[in-house]
C-alpha positions in Angstrom: -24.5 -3.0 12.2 -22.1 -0.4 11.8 -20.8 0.4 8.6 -18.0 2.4 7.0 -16.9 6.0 8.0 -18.1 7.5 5.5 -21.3 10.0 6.0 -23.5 9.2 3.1 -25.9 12.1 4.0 -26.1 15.3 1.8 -24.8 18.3 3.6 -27.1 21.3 4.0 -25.6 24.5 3.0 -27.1 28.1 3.9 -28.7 30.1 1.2 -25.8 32.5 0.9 -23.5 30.1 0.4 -25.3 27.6 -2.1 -25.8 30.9 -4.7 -21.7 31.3 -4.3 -21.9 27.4 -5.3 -20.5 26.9 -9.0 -23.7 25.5 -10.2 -22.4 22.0 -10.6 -24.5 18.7 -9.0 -22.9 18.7 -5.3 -21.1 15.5 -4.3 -22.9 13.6 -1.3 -19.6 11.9 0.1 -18.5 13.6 3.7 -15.2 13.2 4.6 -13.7 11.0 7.7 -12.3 12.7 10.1 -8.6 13.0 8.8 -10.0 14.2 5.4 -11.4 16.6 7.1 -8.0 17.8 8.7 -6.8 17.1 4.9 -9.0 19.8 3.8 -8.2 22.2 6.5 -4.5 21.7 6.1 -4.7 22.6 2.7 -6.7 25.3 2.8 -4.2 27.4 5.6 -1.5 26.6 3.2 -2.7 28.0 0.1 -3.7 30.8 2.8 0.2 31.3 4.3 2.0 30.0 1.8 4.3 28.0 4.1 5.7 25.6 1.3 3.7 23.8 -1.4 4.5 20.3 -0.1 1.9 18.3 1.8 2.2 14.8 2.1 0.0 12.3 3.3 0.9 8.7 5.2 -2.1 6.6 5.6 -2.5 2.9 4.6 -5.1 0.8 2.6 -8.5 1.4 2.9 -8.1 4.7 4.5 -9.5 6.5 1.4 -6.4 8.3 0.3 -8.0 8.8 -3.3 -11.0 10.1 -2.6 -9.4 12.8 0.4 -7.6 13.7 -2.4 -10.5 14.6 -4.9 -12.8 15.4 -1.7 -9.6 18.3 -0.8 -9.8 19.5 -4.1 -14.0 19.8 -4.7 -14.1 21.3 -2.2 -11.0 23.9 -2.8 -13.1 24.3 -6.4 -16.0 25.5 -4.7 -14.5 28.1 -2.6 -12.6 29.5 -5.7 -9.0 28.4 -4.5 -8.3 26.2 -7.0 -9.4 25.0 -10.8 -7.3 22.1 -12.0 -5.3 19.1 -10.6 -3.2 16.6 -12.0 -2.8 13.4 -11.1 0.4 11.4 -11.7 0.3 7.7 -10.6 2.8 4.7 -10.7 1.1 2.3 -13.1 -1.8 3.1 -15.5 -4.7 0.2 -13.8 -4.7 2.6 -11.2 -5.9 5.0 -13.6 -9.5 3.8 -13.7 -9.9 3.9 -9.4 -9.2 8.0 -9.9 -11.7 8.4 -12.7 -14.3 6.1 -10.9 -13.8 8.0 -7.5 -13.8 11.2 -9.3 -17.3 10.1 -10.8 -18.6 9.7 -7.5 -18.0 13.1 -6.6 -19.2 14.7 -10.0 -15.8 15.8 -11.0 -14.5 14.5 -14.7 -10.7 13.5 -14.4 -9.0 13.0 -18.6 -6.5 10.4 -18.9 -3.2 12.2 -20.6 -2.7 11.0 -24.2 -0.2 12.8 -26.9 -1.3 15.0 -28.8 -3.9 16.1 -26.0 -5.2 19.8 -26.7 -6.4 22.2 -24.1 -9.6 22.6 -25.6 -10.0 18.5 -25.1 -10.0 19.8 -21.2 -12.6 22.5 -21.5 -15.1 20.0 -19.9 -12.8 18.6 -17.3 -11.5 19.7 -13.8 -8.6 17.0 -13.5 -5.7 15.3 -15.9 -4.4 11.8 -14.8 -0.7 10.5 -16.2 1.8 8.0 -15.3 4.8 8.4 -14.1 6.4 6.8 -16.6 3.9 9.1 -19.8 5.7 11.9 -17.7 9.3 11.4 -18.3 8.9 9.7 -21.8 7.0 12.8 -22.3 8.7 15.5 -20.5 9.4 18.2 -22.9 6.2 18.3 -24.5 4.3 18.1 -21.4 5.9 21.3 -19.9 5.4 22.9 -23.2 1.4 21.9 -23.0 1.3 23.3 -19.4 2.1 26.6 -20.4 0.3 26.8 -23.6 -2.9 25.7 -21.5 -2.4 28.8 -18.7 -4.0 26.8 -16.4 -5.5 29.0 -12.9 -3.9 28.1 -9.7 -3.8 24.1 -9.7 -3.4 21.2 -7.6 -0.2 18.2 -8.3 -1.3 14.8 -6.7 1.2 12.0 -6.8 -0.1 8.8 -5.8 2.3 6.1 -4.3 5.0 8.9 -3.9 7.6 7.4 -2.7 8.2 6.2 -5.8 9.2 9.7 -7.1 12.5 8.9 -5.4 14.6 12.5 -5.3 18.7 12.1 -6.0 20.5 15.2 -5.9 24.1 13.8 -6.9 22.7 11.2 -9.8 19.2 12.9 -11.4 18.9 11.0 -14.1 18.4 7.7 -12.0 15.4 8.9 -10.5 13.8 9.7 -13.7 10.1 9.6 -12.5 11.2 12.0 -9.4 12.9 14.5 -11.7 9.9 14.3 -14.4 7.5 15.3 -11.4 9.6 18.2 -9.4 9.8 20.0 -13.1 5.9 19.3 -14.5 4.8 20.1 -10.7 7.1 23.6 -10.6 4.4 26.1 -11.6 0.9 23.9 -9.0 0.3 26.2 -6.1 0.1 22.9 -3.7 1.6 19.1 -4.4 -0.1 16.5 -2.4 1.5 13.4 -2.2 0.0 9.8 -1.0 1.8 7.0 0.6 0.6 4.0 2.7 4.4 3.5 2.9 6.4 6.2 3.3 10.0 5.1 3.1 12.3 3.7 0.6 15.0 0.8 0.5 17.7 3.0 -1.3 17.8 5.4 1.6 16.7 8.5 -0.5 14.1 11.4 -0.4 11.0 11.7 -2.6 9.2 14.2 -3.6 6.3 16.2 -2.2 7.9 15.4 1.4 9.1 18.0 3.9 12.9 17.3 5.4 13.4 18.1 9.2 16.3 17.4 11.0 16.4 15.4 13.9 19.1 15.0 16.3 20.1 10.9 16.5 22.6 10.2 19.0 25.7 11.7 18.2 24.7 13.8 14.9 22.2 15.3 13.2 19.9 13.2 10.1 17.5 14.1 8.0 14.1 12.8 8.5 11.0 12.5 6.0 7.9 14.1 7.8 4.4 13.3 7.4 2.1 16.3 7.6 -0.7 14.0 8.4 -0.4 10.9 9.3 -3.3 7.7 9.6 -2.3 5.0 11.2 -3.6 1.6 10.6 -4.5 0.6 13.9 -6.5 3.9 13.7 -8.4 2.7 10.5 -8.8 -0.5 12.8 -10.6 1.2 15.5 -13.0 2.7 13.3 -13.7 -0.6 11.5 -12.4 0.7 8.0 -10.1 -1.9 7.5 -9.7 -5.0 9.0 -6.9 -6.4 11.4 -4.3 -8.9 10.5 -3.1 -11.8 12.0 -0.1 -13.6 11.2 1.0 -17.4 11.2 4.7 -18.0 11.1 6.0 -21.3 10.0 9.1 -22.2 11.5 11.4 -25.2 11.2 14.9 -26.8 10.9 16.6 -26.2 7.5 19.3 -28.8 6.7 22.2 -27.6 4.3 24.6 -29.8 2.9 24.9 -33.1 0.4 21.7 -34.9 0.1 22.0 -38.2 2.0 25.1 -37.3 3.8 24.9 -36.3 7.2 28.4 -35.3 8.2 28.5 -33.0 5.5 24.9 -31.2 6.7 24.1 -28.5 9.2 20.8 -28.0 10.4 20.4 -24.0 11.6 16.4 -22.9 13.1 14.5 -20.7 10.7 13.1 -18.2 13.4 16.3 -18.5 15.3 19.1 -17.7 13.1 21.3 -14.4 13.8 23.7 -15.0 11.2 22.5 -12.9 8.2 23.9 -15.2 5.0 22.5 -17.9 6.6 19.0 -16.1 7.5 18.9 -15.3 3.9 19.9 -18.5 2.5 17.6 -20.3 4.8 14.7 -18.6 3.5 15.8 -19.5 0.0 15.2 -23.0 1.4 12.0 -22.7 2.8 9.6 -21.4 0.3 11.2 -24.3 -2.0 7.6 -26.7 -1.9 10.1 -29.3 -2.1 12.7 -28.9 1.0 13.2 -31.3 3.1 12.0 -29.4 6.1 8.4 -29.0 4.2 8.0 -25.6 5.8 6.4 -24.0 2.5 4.2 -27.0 1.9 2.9 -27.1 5.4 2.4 -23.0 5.4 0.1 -23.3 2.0 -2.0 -26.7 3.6 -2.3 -24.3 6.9 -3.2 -21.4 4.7 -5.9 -23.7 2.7 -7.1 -24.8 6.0 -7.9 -20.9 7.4 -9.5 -19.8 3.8 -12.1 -23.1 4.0 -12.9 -21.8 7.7 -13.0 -18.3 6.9 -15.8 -19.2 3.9 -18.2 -20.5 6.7 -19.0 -16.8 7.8 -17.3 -15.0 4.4 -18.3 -17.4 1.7 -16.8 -15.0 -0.8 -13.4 -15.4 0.8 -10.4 -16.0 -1.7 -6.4 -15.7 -0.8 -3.9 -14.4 -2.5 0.1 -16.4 -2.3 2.9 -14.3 -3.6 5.3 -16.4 -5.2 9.1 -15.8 -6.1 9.7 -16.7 -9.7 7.4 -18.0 -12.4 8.5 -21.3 -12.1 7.9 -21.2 -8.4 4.0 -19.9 -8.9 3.7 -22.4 -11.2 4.1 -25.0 -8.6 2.2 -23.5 -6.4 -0.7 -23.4 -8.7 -0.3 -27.1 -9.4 -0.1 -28.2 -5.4 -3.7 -25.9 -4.9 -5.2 -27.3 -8.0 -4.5 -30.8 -7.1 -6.2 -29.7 -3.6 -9.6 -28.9 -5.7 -8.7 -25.2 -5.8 -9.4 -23.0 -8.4 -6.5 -20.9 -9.6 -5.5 -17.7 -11.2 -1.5 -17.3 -11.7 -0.9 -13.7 -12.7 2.7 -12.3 -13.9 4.3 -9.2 -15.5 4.7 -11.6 -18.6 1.1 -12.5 -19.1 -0.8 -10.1 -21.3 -3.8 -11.3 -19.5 -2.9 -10.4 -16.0 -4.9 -7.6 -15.8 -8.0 -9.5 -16.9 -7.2 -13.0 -14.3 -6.7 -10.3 -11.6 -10.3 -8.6 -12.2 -11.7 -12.4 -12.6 -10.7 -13.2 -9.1 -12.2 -9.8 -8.0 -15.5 -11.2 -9.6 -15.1 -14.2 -7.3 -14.4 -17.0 -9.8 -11.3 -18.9 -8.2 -10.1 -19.1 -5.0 -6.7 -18.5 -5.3 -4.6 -15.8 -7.2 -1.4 -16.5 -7.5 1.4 -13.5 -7.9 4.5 -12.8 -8.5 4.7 -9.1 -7.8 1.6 -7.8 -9.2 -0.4 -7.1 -6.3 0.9 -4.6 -4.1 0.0 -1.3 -4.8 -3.6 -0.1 -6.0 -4.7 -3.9 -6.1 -8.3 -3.9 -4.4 -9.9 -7.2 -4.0 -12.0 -6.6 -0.1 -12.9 -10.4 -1.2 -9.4 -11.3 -0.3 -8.8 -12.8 3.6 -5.9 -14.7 3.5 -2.2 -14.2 2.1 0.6 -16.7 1.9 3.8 -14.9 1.6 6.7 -17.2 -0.9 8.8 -15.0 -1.4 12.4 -13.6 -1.0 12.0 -10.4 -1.0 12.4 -8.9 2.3 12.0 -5.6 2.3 9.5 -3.4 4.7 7.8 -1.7 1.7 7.1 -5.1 -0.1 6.0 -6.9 2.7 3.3 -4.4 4.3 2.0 -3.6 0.7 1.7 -7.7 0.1 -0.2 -7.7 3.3 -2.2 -5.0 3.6 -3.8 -6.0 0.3 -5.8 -8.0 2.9 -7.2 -5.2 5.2 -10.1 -3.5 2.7 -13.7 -3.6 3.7 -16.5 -3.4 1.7 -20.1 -1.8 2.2 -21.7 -5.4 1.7 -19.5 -6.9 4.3 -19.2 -4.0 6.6 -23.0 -4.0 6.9 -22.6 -8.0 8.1 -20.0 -7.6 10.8 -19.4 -5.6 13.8 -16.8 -3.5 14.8 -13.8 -4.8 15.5 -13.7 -6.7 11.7 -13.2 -10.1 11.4 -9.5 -10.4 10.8 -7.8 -11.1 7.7 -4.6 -13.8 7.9 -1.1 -13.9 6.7 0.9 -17.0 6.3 4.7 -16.5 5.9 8.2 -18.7 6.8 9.3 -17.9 10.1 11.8 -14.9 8.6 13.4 -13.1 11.5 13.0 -9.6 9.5 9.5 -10.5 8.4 8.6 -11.5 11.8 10.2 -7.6 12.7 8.0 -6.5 10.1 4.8 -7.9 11.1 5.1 -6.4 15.1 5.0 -3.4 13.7 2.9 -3.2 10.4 0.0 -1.1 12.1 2.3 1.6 13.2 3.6 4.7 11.1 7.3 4.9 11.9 9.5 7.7 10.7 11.8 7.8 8.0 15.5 8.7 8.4 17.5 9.3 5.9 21.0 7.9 6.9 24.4 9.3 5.4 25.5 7.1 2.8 28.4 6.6 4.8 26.0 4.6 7.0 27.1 1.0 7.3 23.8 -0.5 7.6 21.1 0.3 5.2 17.5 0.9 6.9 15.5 -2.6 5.6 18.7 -4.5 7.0 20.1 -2.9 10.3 16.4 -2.8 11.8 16.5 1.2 11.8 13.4 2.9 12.2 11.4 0.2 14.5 8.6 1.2 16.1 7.4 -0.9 19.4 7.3 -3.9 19.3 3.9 -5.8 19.8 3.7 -9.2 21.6 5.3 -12.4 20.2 3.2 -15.8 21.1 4.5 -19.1 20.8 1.9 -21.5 20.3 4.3 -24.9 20.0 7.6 -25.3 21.4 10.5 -26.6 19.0 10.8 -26.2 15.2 8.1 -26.6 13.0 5.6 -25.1 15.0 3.9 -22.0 14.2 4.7 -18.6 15.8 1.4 -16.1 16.1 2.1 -12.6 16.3 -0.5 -10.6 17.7 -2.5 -7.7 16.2 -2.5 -4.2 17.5 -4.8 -3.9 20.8 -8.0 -2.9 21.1 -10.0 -0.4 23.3 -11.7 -2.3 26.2 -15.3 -1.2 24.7 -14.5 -2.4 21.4 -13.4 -5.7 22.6 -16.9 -6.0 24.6 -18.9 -5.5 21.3 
C-alpha cells in the first residue's frame, strides 16, 4: 500500500563529503519534493542576497515543521548557517518543534527569562512565543547581542499572525516584536497554511508585489512557494474533504403568530443582515427549522459508518459559545457518545484535547481551540456551529480533518478515504468550501475599499462543482472535492 511521502531511507553521501560532515548522527528523513525546492530556495538566497524574506503557503499535513528544520540541517551541514529561532503563536505548539527537531537530531531550547547563552552551548535552535517576545522585547534584543550568535535562521510559524501596521505599530504588537528580534537573522522563513488576514493588512516575512487590478494598482502578498492542498491530495498526504450542507427555511418573527413571521432560505438568501442573522438561527439546537439538530444526527450518522473501515474514527463540532457546546455535549451524550468539551476557560483543555488524541471519546467538542497546530489524524468528521465566518477560521476548522498517519496510510490506497464536514447551508461557507484546496492570492485593498476581503468575495479562486442532492429546503447540498487524475481514480 502506499504510504506517506516521506523517504525513510538513509542517504549515501561520498567520502569527501561525509569528512566535511560536522560529526553529528545524520538525520534519516528525506524531504518531499517541495522541501526539496525549500532547501534550494534558501540556499540561492543566502547565496544572492536578494531579500531575507521567504515565505511558505502550504496547508495541514504538508510538513511545514519539519521543511523548516530539514532547510536548516541541512544549511548546518554545509556551514551556512548555525542557529535558528523559532517564534510560534501559542506555546502547545512548542512540543511538535522540539519532537520534530528530535527526529532529525537537532536540540531546539524553549526560551525562559533569565536564559544564558552558555544554557545554548548544546543547542542549535531557540523556540518562543509570540506573545514571550513582546512581553519580553527589550531583554531579548539585549540577549541576542550579548550571545553573538553566527549567521542564523528566524522561523515564524502561523505568520500571518505577525500582522504588520505601518500607521498604528503598537496594535500589532507580535508583528512589531518579530520585525525588531528578527533584524540582525541572515534569512526569515515564515509558514502559513493560510496566508491572508481578515483586517486587510501585511505580515511579516512576506514579499509585496504589485499587481495591476482593473483600474489601479494593489498590493499583493506573494508566496515564494506555494503547496497546494489538492497537491498534498494527489500524493496521498492528506486526505480529501467532503462537505454536507444543511439547508432549510428559517422563520423570524413572534412565536405562534404567523402574520408577524417571515420565512427567508438558508442557502438562498442574498440579503447580508439577513444571511447573518439566519445563521444565528440555525446552529440554535433548538430552532424551529431543526437545521443544527439534523446536521449533528447526519454528522453522528457518517462518524458510525466511517468506524466500520476506521474504527479509530472520532469528530470534532465547533461550537459558538460555552453555553452552546454545552448543549451540544448533552444532545451526543444522550446519543451514547462519549464527549470531551474543551474551552479557553478550562485549565484542563489541553489535557481533554490529548485524551481524545488517545482515542478515549468520540467527540471533542470546541469552541475555538482547535484550529491551528491541533493534530489529531484520528479525527474524520467535523460539524461546524459556529458564527464565525471568516475564510481563515473556517479552512483551519476543516483542515484539522485532512492529516494522515503512517498506521493508516499503510491501510488505504491512494486517493485517501475522505474526511467529512457538516456545516448550515451559509452562502459564504458554501464560497469557502469550493475553494478550500486552492491557494488564492492575497490583495491588500486600500482602506478606502468599501468591501473588506472575507465579505465582498475578493480573492476567489474557481469555483468547483455545486451538487444538489434534494430539491427544496431542508435537504442537503454536497459540494464536491477537488478532481482527481484519471489513474488515480482507477486505483
Amino acid at each position: 500500500m502506499p504510504s506517506l511521502s516521506f523517504d525513510l531511507r538513509v542517504p549515501r553521501r561520498a567520502p569527501a563529503a561525509a569528512k566535511a560532515v560536522e560529526q553529528r548522527p545524520l538525520s534519516n528523513l528525506q524531504p518531499r519534493q517541495w522541501q526539496t525546492q525549500l532547501i534550494q530556495l534558501l540556499r540561492r538566497r543566502l547565496e544572492t542576497n536578494r531579500g531575507s524574506d521567504v515565505l511558505i503557503n502550504a496547508g495541514p499535513g504538508a510538513g511545514k515543521t519539519l521543511g523548516a528544520l530539514l532547510s536548516f540541517e541541512r544549511l548546518l551541514r554545509e556551514g551556512r548557517l548555525e542557529r535558528f529561532l523559532v517564534f510560534c503563536h501559542r506555546s502547545s505548539i512548542a512540543a511538535q518543534w522540539i519532537a520534530s527537531a528530535e527526529r532529525l537530531n537537532l536540540k531546539i531550547q524553549d526560551w525562559q527569562p533569565g536564559l544564558c547563552g552558555s544554557d545554548l552551548a548544546d543547542s542549535q535552535g531557540l523556540l518562543l512565543t509570540y506573545q514571550a517576545a513582546g512581553r519580553n522585547l527589550e531583554s531579548l534584543e539585549q540577549q541576542l547581542r550579548q550571545w553573538g550568535w553566527g549567521p542564523w535562521l528566524a522561523i515564524a510559524d502561523e505568520v500571518h499572525h505577525l500582522g504588520v501596521d505601518p500607521e498604528e505599530p503598537e496594535a500589532t504588537a507580535w508583528g512589531h516584536a518579530f520585525s525588531r528580534l528578527s533584524q540582525s537573522a541572515q534569512l526569515r522563513l515564515g509558514l502559513t497554511g493560510t496566508p491572508f488576514r481578515a483586517d486587510n493588512l501585511g505580515f511579516c516575512a512576506a514579499r509585496r508585489i504589485q499587481v495591476h487590478d482593473g483600474q489601479e494598482w494593489v498590493e499583493q502578498i506573494a508566496p515564494d512557494l506555494s503547496v497546494e492542498p489538492r497537491e498534498l491530495i494527489q500524493a496521498g498526504d492528506v486526505r480529501p474533504l467532503e462537505f454536507r450542507f444543511q439547508d432549510g427555511w428559517v422563520d423570524h418573527g413572534r412565536q405562534g403568530e404567523l402574520s408577524d413571521t417571515e420565512r427567508s432560505p438558508l442557502s438562498q438568501e442574498e440579503r447580508e443582515s439577513w444571511r447573518a442573522r439566519n445563521l444565528r438561527r440555525a446552529i440554535r439546537l433548538g430552532d424551529s427549522s431543526s437545521i443544527a439538530l439534523r446536521l449533528l444526527l447526519n454528522a453522528r450518522k457518517r462518524l458510525e459508518s466511517v468506524r466500520r473501515e476506521h474504527p479509530e474514527a472520532g469528530g470534532l463540532v465547533v461550537a459558538r459559545d460555552i453555553a452552546h457546546a454545552r448543549r451540544i455535549c448533552g444532545l451526543l451524550e444522550e446519543e451514547g457518545d462519549r464527549v470531551q468539551l474543551v474551552h479557553s476557560q478550562d485549565p484542563e483543555a489541553a489535557e481533554r484535547m490529548e485524551r481524545f488524541k488517545a482515542g478515549d471519546s468520540d467527540w471533542l467538542v470546541s469552541i475555538d481551540m482547535c484550529a491551528e497546530g491541533f493534530d489529531a489524524p484520528r479525527l474524520r468528521v467535523v460539524a461546524y456551529l459556529t458564527t464565525v465566518v471568516t475564510r481563515t477560521r473556517f479552512v483551519q476548522a476543516i483542515t484539522r480533518a485532512v492529516r494522515m498517519n503512517g498506521e493508516r496510510a499503510s491501510a488505504e490506497s491512494v486517493p485517501r478515504h475522505p474526511s467529512y464536514v457538516f456545516a448550515p447551508a451559509d452562502p459564504l461557507l458554501m464560497q469557502y468550501a469550493r475553494t478550500w484546496s486552492l491557494s488564492e492570492p492575497y490583495v491588500l485593498r486600500p482602506k478606502s475599499s468599501d468591501a473588506p476581503e472575507e465579505a465582498s468575495g475578493q480573492n476567489r479562486g474557481a469555483s468547483l462543482p455545486l451538487q444538489a442532492v434534494e430539491d427544496g429546503a431542508g435537504g442537503v447540498i454536497r459540494v464536491r472535492g477537488p478532481r482527481l487524475p484519471d489513474f488515480l481514480m482507477q486505483q
